[in-house]
Structure formats: C-alpha cells, structure tokens
C-alpha positions as CSV (number, residue, x, y, z in Angstrom):
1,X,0.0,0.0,0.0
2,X,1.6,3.7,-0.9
3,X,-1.4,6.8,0.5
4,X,-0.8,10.0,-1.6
5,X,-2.6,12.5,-2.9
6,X,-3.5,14.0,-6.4
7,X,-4.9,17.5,-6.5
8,X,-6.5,17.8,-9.9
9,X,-5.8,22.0,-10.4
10,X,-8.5,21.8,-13.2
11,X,-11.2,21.7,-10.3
12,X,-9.9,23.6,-7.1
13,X,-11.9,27.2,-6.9
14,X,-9.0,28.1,-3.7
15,X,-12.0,28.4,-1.7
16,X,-9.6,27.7,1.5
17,X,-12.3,24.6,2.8
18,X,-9.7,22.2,2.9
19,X,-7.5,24.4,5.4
20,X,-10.9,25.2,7.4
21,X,-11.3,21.4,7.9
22,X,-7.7,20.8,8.3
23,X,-7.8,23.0,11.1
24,X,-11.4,21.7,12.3
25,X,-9.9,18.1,12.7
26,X,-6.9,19.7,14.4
27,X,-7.6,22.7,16.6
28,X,-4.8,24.2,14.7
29,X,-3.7,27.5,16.0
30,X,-4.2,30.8,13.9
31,X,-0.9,31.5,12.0
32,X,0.2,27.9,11.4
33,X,-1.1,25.6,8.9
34,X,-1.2,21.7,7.9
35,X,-2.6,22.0,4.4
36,X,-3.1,25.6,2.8
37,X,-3.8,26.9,-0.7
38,X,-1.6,29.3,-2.5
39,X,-2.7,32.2,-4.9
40,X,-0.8,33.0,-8.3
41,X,-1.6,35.7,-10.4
42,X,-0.7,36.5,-13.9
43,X,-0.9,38.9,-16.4
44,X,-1.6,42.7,-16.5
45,X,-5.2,44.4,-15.7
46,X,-7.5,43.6,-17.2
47,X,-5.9,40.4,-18.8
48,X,-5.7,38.7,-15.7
49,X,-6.0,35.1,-14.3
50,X,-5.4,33.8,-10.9
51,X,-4.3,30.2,-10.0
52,X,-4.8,28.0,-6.9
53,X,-2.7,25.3,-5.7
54,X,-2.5,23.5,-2.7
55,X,0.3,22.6,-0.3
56,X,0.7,20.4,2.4
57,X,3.4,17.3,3.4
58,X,4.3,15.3,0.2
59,X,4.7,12.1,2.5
60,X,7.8,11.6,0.3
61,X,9.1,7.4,0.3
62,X,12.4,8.6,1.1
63,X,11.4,11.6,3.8
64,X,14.8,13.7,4.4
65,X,12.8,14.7,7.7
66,X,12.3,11.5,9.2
67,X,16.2,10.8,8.6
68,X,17.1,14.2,10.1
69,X,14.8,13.4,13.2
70,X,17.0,12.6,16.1
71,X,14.4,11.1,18.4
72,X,11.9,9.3,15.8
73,X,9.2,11.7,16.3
74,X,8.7,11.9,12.4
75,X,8.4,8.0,11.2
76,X,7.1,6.2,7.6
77,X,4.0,3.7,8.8
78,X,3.6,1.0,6.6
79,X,1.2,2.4,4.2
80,X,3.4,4.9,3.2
81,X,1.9,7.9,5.6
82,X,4.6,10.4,6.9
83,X,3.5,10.7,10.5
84,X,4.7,12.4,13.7
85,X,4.5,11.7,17.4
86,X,4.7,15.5,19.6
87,X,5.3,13.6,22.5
88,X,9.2,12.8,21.7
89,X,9.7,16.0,19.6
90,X,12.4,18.1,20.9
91,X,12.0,21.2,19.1
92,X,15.0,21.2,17.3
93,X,13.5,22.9,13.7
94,X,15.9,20.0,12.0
95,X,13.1,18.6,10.1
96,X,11.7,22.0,8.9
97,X,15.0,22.5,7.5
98,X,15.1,19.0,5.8
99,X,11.8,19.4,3.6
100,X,11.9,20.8,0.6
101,X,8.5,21.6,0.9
102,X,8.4,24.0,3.8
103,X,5.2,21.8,4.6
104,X,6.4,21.7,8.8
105,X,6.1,24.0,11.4
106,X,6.6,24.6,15.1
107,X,2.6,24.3,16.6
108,X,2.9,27.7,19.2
109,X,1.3,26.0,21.8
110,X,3.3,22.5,22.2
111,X,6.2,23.8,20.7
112,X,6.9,21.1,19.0
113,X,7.1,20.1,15.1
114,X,3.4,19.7,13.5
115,X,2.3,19.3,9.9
116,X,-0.3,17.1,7.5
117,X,-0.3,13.5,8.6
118,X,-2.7,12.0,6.3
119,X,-5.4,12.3,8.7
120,X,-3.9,9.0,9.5
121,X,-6.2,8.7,12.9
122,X,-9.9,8.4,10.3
123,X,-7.6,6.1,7.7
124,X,-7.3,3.9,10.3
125,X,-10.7,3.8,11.1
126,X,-11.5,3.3,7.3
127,X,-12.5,7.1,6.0
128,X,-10.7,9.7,4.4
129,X,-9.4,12.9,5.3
130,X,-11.1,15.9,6.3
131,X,-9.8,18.0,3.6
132,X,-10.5,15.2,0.9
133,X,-14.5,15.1,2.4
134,X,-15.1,18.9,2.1
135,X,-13.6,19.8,-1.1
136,X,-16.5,20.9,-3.0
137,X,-15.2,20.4,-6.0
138,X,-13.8,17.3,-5.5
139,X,-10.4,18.6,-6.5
140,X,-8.4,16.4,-3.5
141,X,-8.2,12.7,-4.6
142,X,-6.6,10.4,-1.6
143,X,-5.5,6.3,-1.7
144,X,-3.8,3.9,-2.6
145,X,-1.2,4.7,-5.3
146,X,-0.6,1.2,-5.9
147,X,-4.0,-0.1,-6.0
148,X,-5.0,-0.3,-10.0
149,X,-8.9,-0.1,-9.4
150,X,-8.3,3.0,-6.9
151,X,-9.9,6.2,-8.2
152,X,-6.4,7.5,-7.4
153,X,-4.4,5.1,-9.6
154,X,-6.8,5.7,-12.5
155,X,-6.2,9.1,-12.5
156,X,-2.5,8.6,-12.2
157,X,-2.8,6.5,-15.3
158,X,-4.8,8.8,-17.4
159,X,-3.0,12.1,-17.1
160,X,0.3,13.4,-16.6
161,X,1.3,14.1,-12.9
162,X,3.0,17.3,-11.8
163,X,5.2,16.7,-8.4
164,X,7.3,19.6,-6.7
165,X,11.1,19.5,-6.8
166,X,11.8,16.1,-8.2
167,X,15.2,17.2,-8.2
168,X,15.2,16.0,-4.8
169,X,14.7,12.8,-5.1
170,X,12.7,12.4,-2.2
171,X,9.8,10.5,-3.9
172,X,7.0,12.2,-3.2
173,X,3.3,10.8,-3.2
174,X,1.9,14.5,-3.7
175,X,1.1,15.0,-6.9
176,X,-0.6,17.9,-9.2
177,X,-2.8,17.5,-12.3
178,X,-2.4,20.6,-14.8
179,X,-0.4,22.6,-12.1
180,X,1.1,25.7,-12.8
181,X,4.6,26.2,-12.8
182,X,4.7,29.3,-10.9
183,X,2.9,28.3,-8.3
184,X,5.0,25.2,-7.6
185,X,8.5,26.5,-7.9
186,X,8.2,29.2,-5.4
187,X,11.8,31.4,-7.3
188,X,9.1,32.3,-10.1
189,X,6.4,34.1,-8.1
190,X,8.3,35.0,-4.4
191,X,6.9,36.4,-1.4
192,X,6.4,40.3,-2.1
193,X,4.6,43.1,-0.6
194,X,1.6,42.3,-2.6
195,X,1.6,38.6,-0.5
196,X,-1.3,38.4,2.2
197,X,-0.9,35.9,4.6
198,X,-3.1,34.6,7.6
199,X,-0.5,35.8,10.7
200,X,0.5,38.1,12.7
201,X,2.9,36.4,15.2
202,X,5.9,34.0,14.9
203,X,6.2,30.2,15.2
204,X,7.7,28.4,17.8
205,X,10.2,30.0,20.3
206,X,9.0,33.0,18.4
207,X,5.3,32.9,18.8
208,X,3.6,35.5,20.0
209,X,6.5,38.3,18.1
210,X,5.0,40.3,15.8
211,X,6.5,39.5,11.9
212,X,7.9,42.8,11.2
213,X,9.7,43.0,7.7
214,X,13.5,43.2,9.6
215,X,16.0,40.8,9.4
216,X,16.5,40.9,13.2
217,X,17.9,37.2,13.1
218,X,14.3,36.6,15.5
219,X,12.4,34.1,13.0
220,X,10.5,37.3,11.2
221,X,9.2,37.2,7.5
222,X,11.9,38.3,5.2
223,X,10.4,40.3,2.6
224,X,11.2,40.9,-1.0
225,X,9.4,44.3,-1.9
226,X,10.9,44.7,-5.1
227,X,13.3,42.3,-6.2
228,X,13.7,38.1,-6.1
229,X,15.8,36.4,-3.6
230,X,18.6,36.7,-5.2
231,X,18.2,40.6,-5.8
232,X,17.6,40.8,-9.2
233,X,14.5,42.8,-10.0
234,X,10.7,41.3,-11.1
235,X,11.4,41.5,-15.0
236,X,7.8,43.1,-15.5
237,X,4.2,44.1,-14.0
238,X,3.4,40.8,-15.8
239,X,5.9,38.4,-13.5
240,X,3.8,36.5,-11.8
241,X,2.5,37.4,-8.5
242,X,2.6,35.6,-5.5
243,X,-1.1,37.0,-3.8
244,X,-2.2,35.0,-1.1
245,X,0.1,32.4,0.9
246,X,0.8,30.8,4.3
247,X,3.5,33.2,6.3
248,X,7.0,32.8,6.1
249,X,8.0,30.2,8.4
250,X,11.2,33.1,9.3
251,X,14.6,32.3,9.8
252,X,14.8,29.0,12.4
253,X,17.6,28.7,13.3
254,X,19.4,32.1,14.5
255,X,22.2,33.1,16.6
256,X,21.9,30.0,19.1
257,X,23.2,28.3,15.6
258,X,25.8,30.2,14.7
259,X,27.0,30.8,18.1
260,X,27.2,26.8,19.0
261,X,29.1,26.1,15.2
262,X,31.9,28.8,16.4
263,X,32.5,27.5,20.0
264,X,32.4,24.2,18.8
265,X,35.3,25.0,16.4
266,X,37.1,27.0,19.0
267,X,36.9,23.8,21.2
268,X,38.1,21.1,18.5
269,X,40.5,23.9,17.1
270,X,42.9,24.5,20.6
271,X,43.3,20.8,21.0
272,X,43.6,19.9,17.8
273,X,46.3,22.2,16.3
274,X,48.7,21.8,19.1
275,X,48.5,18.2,19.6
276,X,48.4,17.6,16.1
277,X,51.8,19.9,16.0
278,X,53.3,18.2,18.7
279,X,52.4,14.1,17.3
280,X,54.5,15.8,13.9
281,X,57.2,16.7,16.0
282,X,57.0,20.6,15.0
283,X,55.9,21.8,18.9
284,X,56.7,20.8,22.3
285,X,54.0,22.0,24.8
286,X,54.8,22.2,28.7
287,X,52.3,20.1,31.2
288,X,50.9,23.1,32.7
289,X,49.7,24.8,29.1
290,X,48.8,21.6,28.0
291,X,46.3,21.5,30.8
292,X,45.1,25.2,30.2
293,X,44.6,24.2,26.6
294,X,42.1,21.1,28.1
295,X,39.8,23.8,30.4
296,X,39.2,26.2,27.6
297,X,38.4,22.9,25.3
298,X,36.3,21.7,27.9
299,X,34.7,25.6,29.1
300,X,33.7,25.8,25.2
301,X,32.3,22.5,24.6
302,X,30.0,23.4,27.3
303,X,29.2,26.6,25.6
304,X,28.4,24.3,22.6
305,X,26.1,22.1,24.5
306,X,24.3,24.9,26.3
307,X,23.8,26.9,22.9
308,X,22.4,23.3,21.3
309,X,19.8,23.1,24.3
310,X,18.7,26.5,23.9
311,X,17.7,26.4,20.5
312,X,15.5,23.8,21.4
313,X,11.4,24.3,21.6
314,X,11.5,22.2,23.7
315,X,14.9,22.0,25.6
316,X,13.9,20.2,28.8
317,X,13.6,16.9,26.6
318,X,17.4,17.2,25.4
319,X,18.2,14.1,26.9
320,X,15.8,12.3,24.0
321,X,18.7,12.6,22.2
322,X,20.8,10.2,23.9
323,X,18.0,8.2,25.3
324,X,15.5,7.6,22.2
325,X,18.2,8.3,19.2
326,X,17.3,8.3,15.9
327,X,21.0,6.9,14.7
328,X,20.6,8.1,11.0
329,X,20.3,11.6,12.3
330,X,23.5,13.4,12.5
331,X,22.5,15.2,15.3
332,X,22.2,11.7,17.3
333,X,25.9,11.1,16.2
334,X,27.1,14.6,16.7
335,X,25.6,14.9,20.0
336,X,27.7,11.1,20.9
337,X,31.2,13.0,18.6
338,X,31.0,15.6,21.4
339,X,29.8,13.4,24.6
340,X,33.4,11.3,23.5
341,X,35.3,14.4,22.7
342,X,34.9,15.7,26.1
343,X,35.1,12.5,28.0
344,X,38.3,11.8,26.7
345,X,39.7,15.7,27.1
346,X,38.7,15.5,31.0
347,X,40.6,11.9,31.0
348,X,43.3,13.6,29.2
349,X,42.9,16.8,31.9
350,X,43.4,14.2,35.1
351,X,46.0,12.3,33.6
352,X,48.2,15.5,33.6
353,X,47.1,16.2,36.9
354,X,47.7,13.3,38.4
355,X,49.9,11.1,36.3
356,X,51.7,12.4,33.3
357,X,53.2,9.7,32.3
358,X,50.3,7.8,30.9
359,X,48.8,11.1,29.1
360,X,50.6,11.2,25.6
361,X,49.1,7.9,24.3
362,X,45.5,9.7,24.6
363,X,46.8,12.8,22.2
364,X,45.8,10.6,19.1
365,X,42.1,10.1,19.8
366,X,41.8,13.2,20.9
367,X,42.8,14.9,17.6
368,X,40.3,12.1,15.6
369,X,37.5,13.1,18.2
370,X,38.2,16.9,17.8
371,X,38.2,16.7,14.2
372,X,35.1,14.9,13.8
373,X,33.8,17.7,16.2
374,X,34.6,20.0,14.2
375,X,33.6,18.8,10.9
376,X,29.9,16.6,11.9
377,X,27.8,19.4,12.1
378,X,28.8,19.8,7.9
379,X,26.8,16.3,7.9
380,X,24.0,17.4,9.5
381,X,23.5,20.4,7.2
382,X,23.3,18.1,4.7
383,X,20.8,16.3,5.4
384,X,19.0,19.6,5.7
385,X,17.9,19.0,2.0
386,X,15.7,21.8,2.0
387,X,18.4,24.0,2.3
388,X,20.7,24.0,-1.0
389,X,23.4,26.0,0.0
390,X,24.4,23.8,2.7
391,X,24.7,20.7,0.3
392,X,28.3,21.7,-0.5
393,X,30.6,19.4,-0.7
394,X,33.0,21.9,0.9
395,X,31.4,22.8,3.9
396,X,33.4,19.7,5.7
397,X,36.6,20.7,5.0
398,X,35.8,24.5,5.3
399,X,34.6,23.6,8.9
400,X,38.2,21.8,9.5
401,X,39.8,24.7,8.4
402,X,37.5,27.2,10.5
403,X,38.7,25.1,13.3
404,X,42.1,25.2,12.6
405,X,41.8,28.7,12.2
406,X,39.7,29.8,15.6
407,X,42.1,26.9,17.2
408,X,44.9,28.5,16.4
409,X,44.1,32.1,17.2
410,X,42.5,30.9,20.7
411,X,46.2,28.8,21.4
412,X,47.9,32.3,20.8
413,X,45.7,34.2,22.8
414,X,45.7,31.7,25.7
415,X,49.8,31.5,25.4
416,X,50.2,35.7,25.4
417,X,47.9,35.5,28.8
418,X,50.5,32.7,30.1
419,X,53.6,34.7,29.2
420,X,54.5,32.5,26.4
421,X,53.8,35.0,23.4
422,X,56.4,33.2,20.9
423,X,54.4,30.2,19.4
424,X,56.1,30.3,15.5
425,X,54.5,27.1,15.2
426,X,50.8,28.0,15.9
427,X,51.3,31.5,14.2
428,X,52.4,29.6,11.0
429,X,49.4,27.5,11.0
430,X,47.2,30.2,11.7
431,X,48.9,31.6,8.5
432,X,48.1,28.8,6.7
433,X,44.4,27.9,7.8
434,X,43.5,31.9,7.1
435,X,44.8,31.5,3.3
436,X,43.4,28.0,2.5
437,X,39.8,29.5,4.5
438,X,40.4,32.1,2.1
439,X,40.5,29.8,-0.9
440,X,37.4,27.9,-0.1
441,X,35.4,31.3,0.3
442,X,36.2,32.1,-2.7
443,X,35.8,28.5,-4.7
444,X,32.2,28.8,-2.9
445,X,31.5,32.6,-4.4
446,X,32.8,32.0,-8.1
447,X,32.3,28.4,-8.6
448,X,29.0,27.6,-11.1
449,X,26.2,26.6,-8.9
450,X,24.3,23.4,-9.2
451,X,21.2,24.9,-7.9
452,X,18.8,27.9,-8.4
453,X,18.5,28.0,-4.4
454,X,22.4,27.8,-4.3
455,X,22.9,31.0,-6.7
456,X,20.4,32.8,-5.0
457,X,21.6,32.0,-1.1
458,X,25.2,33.3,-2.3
459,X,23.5,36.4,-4.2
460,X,21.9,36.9,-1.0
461,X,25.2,36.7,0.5
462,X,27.6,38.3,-2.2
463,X,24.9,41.4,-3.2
464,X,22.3,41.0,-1.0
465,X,21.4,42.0,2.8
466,X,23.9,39.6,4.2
467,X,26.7,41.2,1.8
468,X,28.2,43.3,4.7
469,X,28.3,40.9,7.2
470,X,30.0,38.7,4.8
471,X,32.6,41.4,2.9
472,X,33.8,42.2,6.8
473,X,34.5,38.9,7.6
474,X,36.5,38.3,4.4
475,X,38.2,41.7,5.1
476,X,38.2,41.7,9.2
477,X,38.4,38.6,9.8
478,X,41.0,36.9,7.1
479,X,42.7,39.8,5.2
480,X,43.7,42.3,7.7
481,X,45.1,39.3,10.3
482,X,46.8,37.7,7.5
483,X,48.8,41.1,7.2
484,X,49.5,41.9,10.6
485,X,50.4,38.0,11.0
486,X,52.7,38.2,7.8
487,X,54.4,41.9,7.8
488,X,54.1,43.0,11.3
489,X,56.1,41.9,14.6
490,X,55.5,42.3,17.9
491,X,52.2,41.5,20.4
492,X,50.3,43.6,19.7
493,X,50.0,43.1,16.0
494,X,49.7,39.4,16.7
495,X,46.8,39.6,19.4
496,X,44.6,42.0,17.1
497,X,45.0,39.7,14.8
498,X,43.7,36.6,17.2
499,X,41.1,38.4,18.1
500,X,40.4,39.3,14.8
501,X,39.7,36.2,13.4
502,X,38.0,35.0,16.6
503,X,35.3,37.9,16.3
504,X,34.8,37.3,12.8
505,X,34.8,33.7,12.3
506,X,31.5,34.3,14.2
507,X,30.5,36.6,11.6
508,X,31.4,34.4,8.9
509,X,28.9,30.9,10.7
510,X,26.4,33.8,11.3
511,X,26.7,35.0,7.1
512,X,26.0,30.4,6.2
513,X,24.0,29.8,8.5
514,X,21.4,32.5,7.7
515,X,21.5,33.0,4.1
516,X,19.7,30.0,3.1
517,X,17.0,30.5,5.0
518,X,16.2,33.5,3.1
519,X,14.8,31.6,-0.1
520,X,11.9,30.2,0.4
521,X,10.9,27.1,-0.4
522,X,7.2,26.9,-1.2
C-alpha cells in the first residue's frame, strides 16, 4: 500500500475549505497551517488570471525529515503515511529545515514540530481525510497509489502528474494534475509586498512576536518588496504574483546556531592544532599549558552544548537525544562525537594532573575526536535537503579549516595571557588555515552553482542583505590578520590579529547559517 494525494488543479476554486477542515480536525492555531492553498496571479489588468494550488506534506518514500529526526518523532508507517509523534519531539527545527516543501512548522502552543499527517487517525478507522471530504469540487483525490482499481491510480494512469522538486529525489506521493509552474517552484512568483498571509505572530520560540519586515535574526518574515531572492529585479508588472500564501516560516535557526558552530570549532581547534603539532614533531607544549589548553576545550564544549539546548522548543527533553536516538540523524551522532570528545579531554585533563606519564598515548584520539567535532555538524546540514546552500561538498573541509583557524588564534591568545607569546609554530598554522579558508570562500562565491536555491543563497550573500556581514568577515576577519600576521612583529600586531579572526569567524557561521533561509521554499 503507498497513501498520496492528487490535486486535480482543473477543479480547485482556492475556496480555502480544505485548510478550514484541516484546522477543524486539528484545533490548529491561527498563523500555522497543515494544508493551505496558494494564490498565483498572472498577467496585467484587465488580462488577468489567478491560480490555486494547494500545499501540504508530500509524505515523500524517502522523507529527508524522518532521517534528520534525532528522536523518531517523524516516522514512515507501513502504508506509506509520513506521520509524527509530539510527545518525543524536541523542538530542534531539523526537520523544517530538511523538507523541501516547507510543509512543517513549530505548533505555538506544544512547541513542537506539527504538519499534515494524512489524517492517518480516520484512515485507520477506514475514511478519508477531512480535507478530501469537504472539497466541493472534489479537487483532493486520496488512496492507494498502488492499488490499479483505486480512483487514485486511475487518475495517475490517465493524465500526466505534476510533483514539486523532483530534483530531490525524495519521492513524493503528492502529486498535481495541470499545475502551474509558478505556483509550484516558489523562485518564479516569491513572497512580495503584494503577499497576504493569515499571521501576525511568529512560530515556535517566536510565537507571540510580531513579523515585522526586519531581518533581526528573531524568525521574522523576510520580505522581498521589489526584487527576487537573489536581488535581481521582477522582469515586468506581468511576473507572476505571488497573492495570497501561508507566512514565512522566518529564519529557524538564528544566533543560538551560529554561536554553538563557532564555540564548537574553537573547542576542537585549541586541542587539535597543538596536539596535532606536537604528534608531527614541529611543537613541544609544557604540562601546565597543556592543561590550560584542556579547560578552555572543555569551558567551550560546554558553551556548545548549552547553545544546542537553547535552540530547542523544547529544551527540557534534550536528553531524547541520547535516550530515544534516531542513529541516522547526524544530530544523534554529533551529540555522541561531542559526549566522547569531552570525556576523553577531561581523561586527558586528570591524567596530567595526576599522572603524566600515561597522558601522551591519549593525544591521538583526541585529535580524531576533535576533528570529527569540528567537521559533523557539515553532515547534519546536509541532510537539511531543503536548504541547498548547505549541500556543498566543501562545507566539511571549510569547517576543518575554520577550526584550525579559531584553534589557532584561541592557542595564541591563551599562550600571550601565560607569558609564552612566541608560538612560530601555531602562528604559521594560523597563517596557513586563514589563506586556505580564504581559498574555499572564494571557490564557494565563483564556482557555477548546481542549484537555483544555491545561486540565489550566495547572491543573497555576495549582493544582497547579508553582503556586509560577509565582505567584513572576508576583510576583518582573514585579510587584515593575514597582514599583521605576515608583515608586522611584535604582540600587539599578533593579538589583534587573534582576536580578529576569533570575532569574525563568528560573523562568517552567522553569514552560512542564515542566508539559506532566506529563499523560500514553497
């Protein structure tokens, strides 16, 4: 048995009964939905024509959100429905940012992930769902895919099917007779000032904010008045219009994010470089720094976990993690990277304490376990498929280099503080890691990209609103340091440019982690 739907755009009138019912069945607060219809308009007054299409979960075979789920809240039953259990949902937003089809939310009053689930509760008790019972026009179609006498399958047969983002090869069982293209390839008509939408308030940890048209970093609707995502300007009056839409889910993950992705390096980085320094032969550390190097690891991979729980929606069920994991989901792994990380660092931390001697054989698994900490977060954000940018095959090694970088400029703070300023060896690989970070910012701004999501994520970020915050990083953060590091002497030259690349690294995880959730995806 494979459930899907067909919605046969010949019939629908976007008379809006299906979302009434959806919400009906549901209680479904105001400003979130499970199944909503979209308005397109096209053409120039009077030779106008508007176009309804609805949008809900696709219930995809191969759902990126159920992989991405780190506690099996989101699961495939066996009849193919995608469906969800709020009771082990931590609130994490992963899932929103693994569908393509921007068909989750946060529900504002259990904080936790919501979205179409069939109606899987009356399929089980042999009827079909609400929104399939109301439609007037009998535009919804539900069942069994695979059955060849089902009205569904005979439909399927007869005409050719429409499905959204096939590119993603995520299978859906949503499908569209005679749909229109704008409306279900959301770069052609994007949200504008001309979009009205059914909210007023956020979702989630931001319910209750108002969605002012900023780009505060606090979940709000991102507008584009005038131009596309990628800041080019609507060719005509006759683009097509995007009129009538759910809100903006807002930007979901914010500065909890970025701030956990830069401690984290900084906490793989000042282990890493130096041990990995010393195994080569190029560095010899004393016991004492050695030690200092372990508390700051350990004071930032707390900072890391802290950040991680307070993104949550729900942050007093962070132990879910570890207790019902999900071990596809890279947040289960990364979440047991880190847990080893810092239980071998506070072995490593006694050892030198109490008995030095038996410390150096630890050195190697520490540098494996730091670099997997500072490179697994890279897999989780791809397997946020909704999210193109992310996809890059770079991003692990630009994350290794971040932490070399943040590492290394943290190890020459930490040895100025302990009076041991002269550290050629961790000033040459700061050096290095700032040119080859360099290198891979630029590979990522002038390669082709695969995408349209991709292009317009880095226009956002190369042209657009992030542009500044990006352009000082670049300059702040890589350039000037790798100046004062290369043609200056001294302290001071060599602290501002620590602190430097500390300050904007930050910048930099804030500029990735954001821009991508500026497209939108429905």
């Amino acid at each position: 048995m494979k459930l899907g739907f067909i919605i046969d755009n010949r019939k629908c009138i976007g008379c809006h009964a299906c979302t009434v019912a959806c919400k009906s069945e549901y209680d479904t607060p105001i400003g979130v939905n499970r199944t909503w219809v979209k308005y397109v308009e096209k053409g120039t007054f009077p030779d106008t024509r508007r176009f309804f299409t609805v949008h809900r979960c696709n219930h995809c075979e191969d759902a990126p959100c159920v992989e991405i789920c780190p506690v099996t809240s989101l699961f495939v039953r066996p009849d193919g429905i995608v469906d969800f259990d709020p009771l082990r949902c931590i609130g994490c937003k992963a899932c929103m940012q693994a569908c393509p089809y921007d068909a989750l939310h946060i529900d504002p009053r259990t904080r936790t992930a919501s979205k179409c689930n069939y109606c899987a509760h009356r399929v089980d008790q042999g009827l079909e769902p609400a929104c399939v019972v109301v439609c007037p026009v009998q535009a919804i179609i539900s069942g069994d895919l695979e059955h060849p006498e089902s009205n569904i399958a005979r439909l399927a047969s007869r005409h050719t099917l429409m499905a959204r983002k096939p590119e993603k090869n995520t299978r859906p069982k949503l499908f569209y007779i005679e749909a229109d293209g704008a409306s279900i390839r959301p770069e052609e008509a994007p949200p504008g000032p001309y979009t009205v939408t059914g909210q007023s308030a956020g979702v989630g940890h931001f319910a209750g904010k108002p969605l002012a048209h900023d780009e505060s970093g606090k979940g709000q609707v991102i507008p584009y008045p005038t131009h596309l995502a990628d800041g080019t300007a609507h060719s005509s009056e006759a683009a097509p219009r995007r009129t009538y839409d759910t809100p903006e889910r807002g930007v979901l993950w914010g500065w909890e994010v970025s701030g956990y992705l830069w401690t984290k390096s900084i906490a793989a980085g000042v282990l890493v470089i130096p041990l990995l320094l010393n195994l080569l032969g190029m560095a010899g550390m004393e016991r004492r720094f050695e030690m200092a190097l372990a508390l700051i690891s350990l004071a930032f991979l707390g900072l890391t976990g802290g950040l991680l729980v307070k993104d949550l929606d729900q942050p007093w069920r962070f132990l879910y993690v570890l207790l019902r994991p999900q071990w596809r989901s890279w947040l289960v792994r990364g979440a047991w990277i880190i847990m080893g990380f810092g239980g071998v660092t506070t072995l490593w931390l006694a050892l030198l304490w109490l008995e030095p001697a038996s410390a150096p054989p630890l050195r190697i698994p520490l540098v494996a376990l730091g670099l997997l900490t500072a490179i697994y977060t890279a897999f989780l954000l791809a397997q946020a498929k909704g999210r193109d940018l992310w996809q890059s095959p770079l991003l692990p090694f630009r994350m290794a280099v971040t932490s070399a970088m943040t590492g290394s400029a943290a190890v020459l703070l930490i040895g100025w503080v302990a009076g041991a300023p002269n550290m050629p060896w961790v000033h040459s690989a700061l050096i290095v890691a700032v040119i080859v970070h360099l290198g891979i910012a630029a590979a990522e701004l002038f390669t082709p990209h695969v995408t349209g999501d991709t292009a317009r994520a880095m226009a956002i970020i190369s042209q657009g609103s992030l542009k500044w915050h990006f352009r000082s990083a670049l300059a702040l953060g890589n350039l000037l340091p790798l100046v004062l590091l290369s043609f200056a002497s001294g302290a001071a030259p060599m602290i501002a440019a620590a602190v430097l690349v500390l300050v904007f690294a930050l910048v930099f995880e804030h500029v990735w982690v954001r821009a991508p959730q500026l497209v939108p995806l429905s």
